[in-house]
PyMOL commands that place a pseudoatom at each C-alpha (Angstrom):
pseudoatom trace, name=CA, resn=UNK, resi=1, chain=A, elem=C, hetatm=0, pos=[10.895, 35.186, -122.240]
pseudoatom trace, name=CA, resn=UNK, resi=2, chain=A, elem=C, hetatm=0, pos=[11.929, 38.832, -121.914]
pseudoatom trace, name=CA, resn=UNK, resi=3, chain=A, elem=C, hetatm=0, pos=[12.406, 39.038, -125.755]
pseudoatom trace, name=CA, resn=UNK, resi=4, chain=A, elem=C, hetatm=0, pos=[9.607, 37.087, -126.398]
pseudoatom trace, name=CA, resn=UNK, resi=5, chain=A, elem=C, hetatm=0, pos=[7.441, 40.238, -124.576]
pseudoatom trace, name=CA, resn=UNK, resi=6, chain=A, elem=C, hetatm=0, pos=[9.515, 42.946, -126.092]
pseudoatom trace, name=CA, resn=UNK, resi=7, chain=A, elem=C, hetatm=0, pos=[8.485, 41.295, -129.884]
pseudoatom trace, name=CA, resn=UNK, resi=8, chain=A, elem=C, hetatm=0, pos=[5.129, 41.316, -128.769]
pseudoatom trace, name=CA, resn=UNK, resi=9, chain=A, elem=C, hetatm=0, pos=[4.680, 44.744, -127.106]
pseudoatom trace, name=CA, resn=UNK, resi=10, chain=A, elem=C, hetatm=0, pos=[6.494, 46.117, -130.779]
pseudoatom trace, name=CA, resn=UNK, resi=11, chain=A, elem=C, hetatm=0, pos=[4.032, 44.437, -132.453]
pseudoatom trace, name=CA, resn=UNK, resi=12, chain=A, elem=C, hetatm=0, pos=[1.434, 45.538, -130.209]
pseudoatom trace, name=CA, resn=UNK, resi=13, chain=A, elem=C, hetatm=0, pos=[2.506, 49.121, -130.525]
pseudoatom trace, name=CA, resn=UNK, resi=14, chain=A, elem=C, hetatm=0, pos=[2.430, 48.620, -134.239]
pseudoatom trace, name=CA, resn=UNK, resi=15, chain=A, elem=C, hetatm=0, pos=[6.254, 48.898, -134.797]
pseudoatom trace, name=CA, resn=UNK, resi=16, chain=A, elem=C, hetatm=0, pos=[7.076, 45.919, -136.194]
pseudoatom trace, name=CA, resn=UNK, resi=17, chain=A, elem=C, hetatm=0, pos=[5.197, 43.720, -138.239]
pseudoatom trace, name=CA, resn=UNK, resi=18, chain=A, elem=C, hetatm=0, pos=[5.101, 39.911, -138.011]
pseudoatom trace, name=CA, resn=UNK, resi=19, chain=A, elem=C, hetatm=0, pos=[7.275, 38.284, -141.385]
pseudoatom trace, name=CA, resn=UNK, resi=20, chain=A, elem=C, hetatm=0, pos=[4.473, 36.559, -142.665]
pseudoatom trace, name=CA, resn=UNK, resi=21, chain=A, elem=C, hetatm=0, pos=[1.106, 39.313, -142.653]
pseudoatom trace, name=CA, resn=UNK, resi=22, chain=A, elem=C, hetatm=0, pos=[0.759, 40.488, -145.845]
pseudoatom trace, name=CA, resn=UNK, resi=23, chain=A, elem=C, hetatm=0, pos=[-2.591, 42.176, -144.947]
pseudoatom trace, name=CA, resn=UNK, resi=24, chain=A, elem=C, hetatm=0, pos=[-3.138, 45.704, -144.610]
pseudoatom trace, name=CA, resn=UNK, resi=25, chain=A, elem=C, hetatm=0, pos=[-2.672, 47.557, -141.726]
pseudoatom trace, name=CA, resn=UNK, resi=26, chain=A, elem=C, hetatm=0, pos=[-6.178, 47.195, -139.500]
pseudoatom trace, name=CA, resn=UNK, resi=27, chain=A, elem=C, hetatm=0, pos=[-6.975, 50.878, -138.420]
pseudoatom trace, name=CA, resn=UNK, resi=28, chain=A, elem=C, hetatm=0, pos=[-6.046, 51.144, -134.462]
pseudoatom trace, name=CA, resn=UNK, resi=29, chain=A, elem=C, hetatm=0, pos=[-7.721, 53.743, -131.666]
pseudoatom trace, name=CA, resn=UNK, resi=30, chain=A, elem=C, hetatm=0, pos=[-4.739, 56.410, -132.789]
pseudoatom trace, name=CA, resn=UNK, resi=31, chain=A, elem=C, hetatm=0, pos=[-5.926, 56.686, -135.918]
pseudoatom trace, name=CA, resn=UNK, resi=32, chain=A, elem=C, hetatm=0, pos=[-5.821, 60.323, -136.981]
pseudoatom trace, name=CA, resn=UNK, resi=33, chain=A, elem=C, hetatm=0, pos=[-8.502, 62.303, -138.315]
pseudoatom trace, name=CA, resn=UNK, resi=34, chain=A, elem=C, hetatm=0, pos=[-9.399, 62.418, -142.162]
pseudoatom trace, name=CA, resn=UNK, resi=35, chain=A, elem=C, hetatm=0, pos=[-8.693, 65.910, -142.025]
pseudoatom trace, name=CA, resn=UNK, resi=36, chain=A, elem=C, hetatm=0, pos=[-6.804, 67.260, -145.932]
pseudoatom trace, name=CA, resn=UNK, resi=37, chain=A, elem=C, hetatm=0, pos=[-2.895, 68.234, -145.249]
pseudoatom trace, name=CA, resn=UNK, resi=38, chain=A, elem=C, hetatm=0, pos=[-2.250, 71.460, -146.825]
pseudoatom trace, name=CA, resn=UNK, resi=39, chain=A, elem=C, hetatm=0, pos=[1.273, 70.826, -148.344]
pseudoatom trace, name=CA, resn=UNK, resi=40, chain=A, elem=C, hetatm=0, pos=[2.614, 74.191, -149.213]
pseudoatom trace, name=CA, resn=UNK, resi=41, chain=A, elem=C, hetatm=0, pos=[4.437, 72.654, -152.471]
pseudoatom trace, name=CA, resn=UNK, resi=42, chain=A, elem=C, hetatm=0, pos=[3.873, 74.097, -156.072]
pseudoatom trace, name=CA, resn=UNK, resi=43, chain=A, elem=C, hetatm=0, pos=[5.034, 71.345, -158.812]
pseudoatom trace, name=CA, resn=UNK, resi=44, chain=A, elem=C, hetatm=0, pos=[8.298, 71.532, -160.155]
pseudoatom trace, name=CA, resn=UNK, resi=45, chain=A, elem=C, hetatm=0, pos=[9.036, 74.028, -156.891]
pseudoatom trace, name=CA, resn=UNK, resi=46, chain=A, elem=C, hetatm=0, pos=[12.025, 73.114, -154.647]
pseudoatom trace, name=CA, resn=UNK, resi=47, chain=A, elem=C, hetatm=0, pos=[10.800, 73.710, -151.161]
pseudoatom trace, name=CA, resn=UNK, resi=48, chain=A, elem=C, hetatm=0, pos=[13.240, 73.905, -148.410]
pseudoatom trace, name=CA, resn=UNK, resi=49, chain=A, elem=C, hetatm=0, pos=[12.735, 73.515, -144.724]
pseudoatom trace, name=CA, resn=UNK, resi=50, chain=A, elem=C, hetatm=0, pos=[9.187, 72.496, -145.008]
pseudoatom trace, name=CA, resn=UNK, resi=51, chain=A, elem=C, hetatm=0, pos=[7.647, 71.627, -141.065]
pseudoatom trace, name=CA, resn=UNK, resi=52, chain=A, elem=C, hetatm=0, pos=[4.013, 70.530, -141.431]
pseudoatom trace, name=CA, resn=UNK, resi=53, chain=A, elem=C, hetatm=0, pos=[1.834, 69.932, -138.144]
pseudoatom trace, name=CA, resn=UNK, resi=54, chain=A, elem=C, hetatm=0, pos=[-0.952, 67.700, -137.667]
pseudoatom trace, name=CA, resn=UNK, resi=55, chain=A, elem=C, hetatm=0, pos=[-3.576, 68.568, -135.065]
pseudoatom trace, name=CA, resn=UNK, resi=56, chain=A, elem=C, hetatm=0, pos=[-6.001, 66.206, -133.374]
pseudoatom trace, name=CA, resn=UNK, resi=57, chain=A, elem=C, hetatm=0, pos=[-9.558, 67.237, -132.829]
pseudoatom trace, name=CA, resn=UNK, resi=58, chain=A, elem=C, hetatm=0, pos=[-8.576, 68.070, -129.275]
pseudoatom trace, name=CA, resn=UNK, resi=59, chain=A, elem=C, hetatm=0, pos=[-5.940, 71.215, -130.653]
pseudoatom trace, name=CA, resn=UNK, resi=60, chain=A, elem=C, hetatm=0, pos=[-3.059, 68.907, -129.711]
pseudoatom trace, name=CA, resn=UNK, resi=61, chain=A, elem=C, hetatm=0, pos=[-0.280, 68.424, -131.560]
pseudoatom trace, name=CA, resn=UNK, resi=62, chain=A, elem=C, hetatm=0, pos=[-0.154, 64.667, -132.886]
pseudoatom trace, name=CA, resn=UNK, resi=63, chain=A, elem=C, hetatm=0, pos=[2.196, 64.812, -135.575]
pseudoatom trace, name=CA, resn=UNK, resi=64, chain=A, elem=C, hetatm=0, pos=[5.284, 66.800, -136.891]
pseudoatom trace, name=CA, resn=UNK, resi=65, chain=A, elem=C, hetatm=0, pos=[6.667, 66.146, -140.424]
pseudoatom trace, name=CA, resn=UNK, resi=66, chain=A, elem=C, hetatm=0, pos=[9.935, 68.273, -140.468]
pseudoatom trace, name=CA, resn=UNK, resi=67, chain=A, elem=C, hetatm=0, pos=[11.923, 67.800, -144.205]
pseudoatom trace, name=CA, resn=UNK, resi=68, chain=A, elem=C, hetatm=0, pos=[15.126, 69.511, -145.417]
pseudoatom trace, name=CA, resn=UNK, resi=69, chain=A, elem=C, hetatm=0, pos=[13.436, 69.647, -149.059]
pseudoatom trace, name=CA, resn=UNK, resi=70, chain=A, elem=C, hetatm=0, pos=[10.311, 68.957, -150.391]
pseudoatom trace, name=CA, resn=UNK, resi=71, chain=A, elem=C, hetatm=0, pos=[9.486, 68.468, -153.886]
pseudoatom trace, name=CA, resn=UNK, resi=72, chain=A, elem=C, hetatm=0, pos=[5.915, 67.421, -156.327]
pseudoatom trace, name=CA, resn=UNK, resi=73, chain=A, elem=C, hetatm=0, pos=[6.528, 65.341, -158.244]
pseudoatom trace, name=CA, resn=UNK, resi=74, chain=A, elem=C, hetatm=0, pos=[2.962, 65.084, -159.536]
pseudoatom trace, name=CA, resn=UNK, resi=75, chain=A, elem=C, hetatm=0, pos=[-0.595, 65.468, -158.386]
pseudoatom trace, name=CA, resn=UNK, resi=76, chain=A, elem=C, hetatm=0, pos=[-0.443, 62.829, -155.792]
pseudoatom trace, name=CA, resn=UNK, resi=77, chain=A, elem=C, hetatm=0, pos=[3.560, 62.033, -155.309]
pseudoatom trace, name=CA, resn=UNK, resi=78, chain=A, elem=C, hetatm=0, pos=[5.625, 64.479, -153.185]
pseudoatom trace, name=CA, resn=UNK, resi=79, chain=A, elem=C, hetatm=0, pos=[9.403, 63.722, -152.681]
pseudoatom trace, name=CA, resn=UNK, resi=80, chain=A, elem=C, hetatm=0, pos=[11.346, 64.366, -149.026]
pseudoatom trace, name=CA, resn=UNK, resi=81, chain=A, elem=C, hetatm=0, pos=[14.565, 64.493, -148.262]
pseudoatom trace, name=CA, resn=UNK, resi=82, chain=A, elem=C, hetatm=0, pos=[15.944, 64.521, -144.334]
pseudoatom trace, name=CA, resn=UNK, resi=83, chain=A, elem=C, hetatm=0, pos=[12.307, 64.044, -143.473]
pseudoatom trace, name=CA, resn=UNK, resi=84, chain=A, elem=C, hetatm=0, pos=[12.059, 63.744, -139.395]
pseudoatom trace, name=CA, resn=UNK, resi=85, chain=A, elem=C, hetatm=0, pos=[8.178, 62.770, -138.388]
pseudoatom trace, name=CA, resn=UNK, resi=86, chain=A, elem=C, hetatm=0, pos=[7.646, 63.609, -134.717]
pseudoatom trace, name=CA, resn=UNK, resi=87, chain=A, elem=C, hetatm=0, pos=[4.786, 61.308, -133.464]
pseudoatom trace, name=CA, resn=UNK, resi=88, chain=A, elem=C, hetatm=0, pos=[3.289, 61.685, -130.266]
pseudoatom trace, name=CA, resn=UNK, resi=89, chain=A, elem=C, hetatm=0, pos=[1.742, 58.882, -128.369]
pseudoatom trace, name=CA, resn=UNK, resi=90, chain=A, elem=C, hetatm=0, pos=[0.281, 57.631, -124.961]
pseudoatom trace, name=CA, resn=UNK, resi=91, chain=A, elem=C, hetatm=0, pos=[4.050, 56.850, -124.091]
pseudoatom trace, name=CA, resn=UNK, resi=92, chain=A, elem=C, hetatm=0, pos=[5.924, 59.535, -125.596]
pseudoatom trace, name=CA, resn=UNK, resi=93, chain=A, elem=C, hetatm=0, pos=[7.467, 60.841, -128.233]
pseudoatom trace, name=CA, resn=UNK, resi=94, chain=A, elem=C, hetatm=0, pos=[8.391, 58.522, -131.135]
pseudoatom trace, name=CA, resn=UNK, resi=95, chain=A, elem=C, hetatm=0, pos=[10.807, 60.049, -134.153]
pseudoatom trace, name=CA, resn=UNK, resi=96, chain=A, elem=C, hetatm=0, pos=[11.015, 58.787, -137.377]
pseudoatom trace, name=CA, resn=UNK, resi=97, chain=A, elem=C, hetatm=0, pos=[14.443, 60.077, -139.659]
pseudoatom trace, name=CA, resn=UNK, resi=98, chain=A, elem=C, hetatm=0, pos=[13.907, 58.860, -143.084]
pseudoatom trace, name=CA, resn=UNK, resi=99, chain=A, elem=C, hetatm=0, pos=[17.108, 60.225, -145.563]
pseudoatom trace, name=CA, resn=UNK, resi=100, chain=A, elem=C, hetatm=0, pos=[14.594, 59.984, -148.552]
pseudoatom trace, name=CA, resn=UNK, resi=101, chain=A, elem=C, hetatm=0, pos=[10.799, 59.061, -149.124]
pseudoatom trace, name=CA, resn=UNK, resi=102, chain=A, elem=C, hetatm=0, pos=[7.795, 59.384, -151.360]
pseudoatom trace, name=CA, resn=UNK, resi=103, chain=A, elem=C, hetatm=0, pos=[4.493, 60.338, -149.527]
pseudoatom trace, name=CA, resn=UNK, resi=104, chain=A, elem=C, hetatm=0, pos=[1.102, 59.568, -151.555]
pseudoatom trace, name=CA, resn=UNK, resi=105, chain=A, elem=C, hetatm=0, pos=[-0.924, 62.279, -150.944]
pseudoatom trace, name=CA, resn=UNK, resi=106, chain=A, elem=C, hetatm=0, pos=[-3.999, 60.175, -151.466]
pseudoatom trace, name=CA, resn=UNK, resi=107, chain=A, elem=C, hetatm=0, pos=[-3.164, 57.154, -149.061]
pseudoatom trace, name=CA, resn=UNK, resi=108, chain=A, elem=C, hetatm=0, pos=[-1.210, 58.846, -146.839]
pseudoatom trace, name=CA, resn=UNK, resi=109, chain=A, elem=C, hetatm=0, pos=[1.580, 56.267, -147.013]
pseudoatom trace, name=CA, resn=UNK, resi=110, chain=A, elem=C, hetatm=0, pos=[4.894, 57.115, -146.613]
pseudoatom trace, name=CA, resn=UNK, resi=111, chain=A, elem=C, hetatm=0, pos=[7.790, 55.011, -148.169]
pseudoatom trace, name=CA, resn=UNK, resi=112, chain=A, elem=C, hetatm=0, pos=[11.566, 55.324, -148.108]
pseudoatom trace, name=CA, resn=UNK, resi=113, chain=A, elem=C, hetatm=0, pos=[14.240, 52.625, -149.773]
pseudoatom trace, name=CA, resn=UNK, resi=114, chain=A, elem=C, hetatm=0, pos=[17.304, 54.459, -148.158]
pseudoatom trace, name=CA, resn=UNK, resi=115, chain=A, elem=C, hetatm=0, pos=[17.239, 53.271, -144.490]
pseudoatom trace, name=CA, resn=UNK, resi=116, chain=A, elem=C, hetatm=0, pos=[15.231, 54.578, -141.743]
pseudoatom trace, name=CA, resn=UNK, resi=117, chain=A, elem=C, hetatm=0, pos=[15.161, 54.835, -138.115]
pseudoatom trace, name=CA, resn=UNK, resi=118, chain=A, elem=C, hetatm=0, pos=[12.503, 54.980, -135.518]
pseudoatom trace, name=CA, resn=UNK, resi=119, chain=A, elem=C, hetatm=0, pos=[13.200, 55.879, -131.479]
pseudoatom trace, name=CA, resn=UNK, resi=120, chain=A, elem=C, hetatm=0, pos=[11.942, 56.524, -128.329]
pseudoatom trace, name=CA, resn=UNK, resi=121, chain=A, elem=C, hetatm=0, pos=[13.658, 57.523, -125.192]
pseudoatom trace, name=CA, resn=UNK, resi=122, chain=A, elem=C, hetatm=0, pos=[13.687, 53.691, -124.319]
pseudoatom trace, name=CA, resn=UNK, resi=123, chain=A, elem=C, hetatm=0, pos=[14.602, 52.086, -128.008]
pseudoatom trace, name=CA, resn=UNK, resi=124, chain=A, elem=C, hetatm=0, pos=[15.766, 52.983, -130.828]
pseudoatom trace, name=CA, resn=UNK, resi=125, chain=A, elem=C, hetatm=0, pos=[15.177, 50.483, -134.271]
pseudoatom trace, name=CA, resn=UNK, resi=126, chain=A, elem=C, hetatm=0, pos=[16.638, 50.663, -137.959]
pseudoatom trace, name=CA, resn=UNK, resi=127, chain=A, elem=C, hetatm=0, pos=[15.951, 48.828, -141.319]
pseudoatom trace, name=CA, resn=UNK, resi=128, chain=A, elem=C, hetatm=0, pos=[16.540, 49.626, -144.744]
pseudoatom trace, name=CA, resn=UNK, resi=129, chain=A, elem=C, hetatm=0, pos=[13.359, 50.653, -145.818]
pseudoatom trace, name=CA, resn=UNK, resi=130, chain=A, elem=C, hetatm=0, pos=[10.267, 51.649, -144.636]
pseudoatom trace, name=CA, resn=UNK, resi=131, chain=A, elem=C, hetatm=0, pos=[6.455, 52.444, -145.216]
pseudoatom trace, name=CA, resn=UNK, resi=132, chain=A, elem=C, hetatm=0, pos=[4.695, 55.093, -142.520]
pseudoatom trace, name=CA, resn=UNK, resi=133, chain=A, elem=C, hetatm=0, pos=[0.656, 55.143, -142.559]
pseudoatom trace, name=CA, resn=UNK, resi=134, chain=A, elem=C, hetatm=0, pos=[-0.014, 57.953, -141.639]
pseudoatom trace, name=CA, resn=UNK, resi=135, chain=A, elem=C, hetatm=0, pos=[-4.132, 57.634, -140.648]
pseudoatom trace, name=CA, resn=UNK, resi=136, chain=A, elem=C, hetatm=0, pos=[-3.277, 54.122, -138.953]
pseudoatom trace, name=CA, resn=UNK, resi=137, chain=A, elem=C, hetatm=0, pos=[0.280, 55.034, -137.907]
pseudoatom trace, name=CA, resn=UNK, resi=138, chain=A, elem=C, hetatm=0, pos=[1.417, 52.136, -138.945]
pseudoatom trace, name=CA, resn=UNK, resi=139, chain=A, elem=C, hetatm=0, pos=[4.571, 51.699, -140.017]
pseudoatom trace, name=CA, resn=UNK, resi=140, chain=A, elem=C, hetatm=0, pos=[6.834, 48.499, -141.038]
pseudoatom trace, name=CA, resn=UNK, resi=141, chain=A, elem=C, hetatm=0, pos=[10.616, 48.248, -141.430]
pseudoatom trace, name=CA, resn=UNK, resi=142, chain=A, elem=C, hetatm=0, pos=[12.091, 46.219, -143.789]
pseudoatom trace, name=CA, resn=UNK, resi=143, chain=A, elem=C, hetatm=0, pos=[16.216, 44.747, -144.454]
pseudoatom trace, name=CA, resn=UNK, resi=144, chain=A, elem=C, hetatm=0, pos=[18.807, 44.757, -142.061]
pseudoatom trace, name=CA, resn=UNK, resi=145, chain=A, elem=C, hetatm=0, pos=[16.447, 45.539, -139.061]
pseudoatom trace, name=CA, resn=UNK, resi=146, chain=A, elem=C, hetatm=0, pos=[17.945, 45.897, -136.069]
pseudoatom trace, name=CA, resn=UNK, resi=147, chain=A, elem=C, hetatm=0, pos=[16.976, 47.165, -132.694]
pseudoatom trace, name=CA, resn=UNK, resi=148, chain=A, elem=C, hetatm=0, pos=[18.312, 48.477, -129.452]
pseudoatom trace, name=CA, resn=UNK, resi=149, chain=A, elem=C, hetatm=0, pos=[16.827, 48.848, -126.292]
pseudoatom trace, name=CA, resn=UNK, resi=150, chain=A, elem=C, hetatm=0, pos=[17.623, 51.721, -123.809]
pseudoatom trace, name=CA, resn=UNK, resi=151, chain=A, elem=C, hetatm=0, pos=[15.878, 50.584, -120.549]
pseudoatom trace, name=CA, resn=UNK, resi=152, chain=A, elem=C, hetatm=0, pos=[13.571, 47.533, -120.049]
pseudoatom trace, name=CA, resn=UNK, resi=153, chain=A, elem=C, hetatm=0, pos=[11.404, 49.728, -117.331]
pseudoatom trace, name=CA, resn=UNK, resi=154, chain=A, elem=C, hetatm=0, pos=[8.691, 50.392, -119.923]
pseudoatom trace, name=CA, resn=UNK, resi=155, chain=A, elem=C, hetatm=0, pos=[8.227, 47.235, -121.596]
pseudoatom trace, name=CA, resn=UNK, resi=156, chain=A, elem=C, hetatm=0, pos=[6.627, 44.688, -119.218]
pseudoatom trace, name=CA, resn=UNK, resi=157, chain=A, elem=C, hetatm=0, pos=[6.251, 40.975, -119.024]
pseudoatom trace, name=CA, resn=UNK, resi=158, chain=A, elem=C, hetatm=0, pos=[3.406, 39.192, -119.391]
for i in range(1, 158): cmd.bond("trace and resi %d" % i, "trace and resi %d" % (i + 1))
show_as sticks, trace
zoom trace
């Protein structure tokens, strides 16, 4: 039963999604601002060390992209390396490590095909790919997922 409520409070808090929804993401009460990213990254540029913050309308921080290198690959395509998103939510903080990923600077999506990992301070859960919305924060892991859980204070049964 215990597992049964942990699957249901990850889908709940959007980080997993059931096997068989193919639909997209519905938008959720976090759902940032459609405020433009300025992206610092000329095509054809190597950018190193890149840390872009995202503010909610209240001045607080909400999100933290953090990447090792940064490259445009066109208009709409930038390419990250050692990308680490900070989230910050009602119950914490949330990190997301992705080695390498493409983020569509026109949806906002985020996608990586060399393994990714997403933790808290109470679980921790890896797959070999994943795609990150960032309006919705939505995100979905795919292959070898696997998850471990630190403490079973904050997840409660129903």
């Amino acid at each position: 039963m215990r597992w049964l409520s942990l699957t249901a409070a990850c889908l709940a808090a959007g980080l997993l999604a059931a096997p068989a929804q193919e639909a997209k993401p519905t938008p959720t009460p976090l759902e940032v601002d459609d405020q433009a990213l300025d992206i610092p990254v000329m095509m054809g540029e190597d950018v190193r060390g890149l840390k872009i913050p995202q503010y909610g309308p209240d001045g607080k921080l909400q999100m933290q992209f953090a990447a090792e290198l940064a490259r445009k690959l066109d208009e709409k395509t930038l390419e990250l390396e050692q990308l680490k998103v900070d989230v910050a939510d009602d119950e914490g903080l949330v990190e997301v490590e992705i080695p390498k990923s493409r983020f569509d600077l026109e949806t906002r999506v985020l996608t990586g095909n060399d393994g990714a990992k997403i933790k808290r301070q109470d679980f921790e859960i890896t797959g070999d790919t994943v795609e990150f919305h960032v309006r919705s924060r939505f995100s979905r892991l795919g292959g070898n997922v696997k998850m471990i859980i630190y403490s079973f204070d904050s997840i409660k049964d129903e």
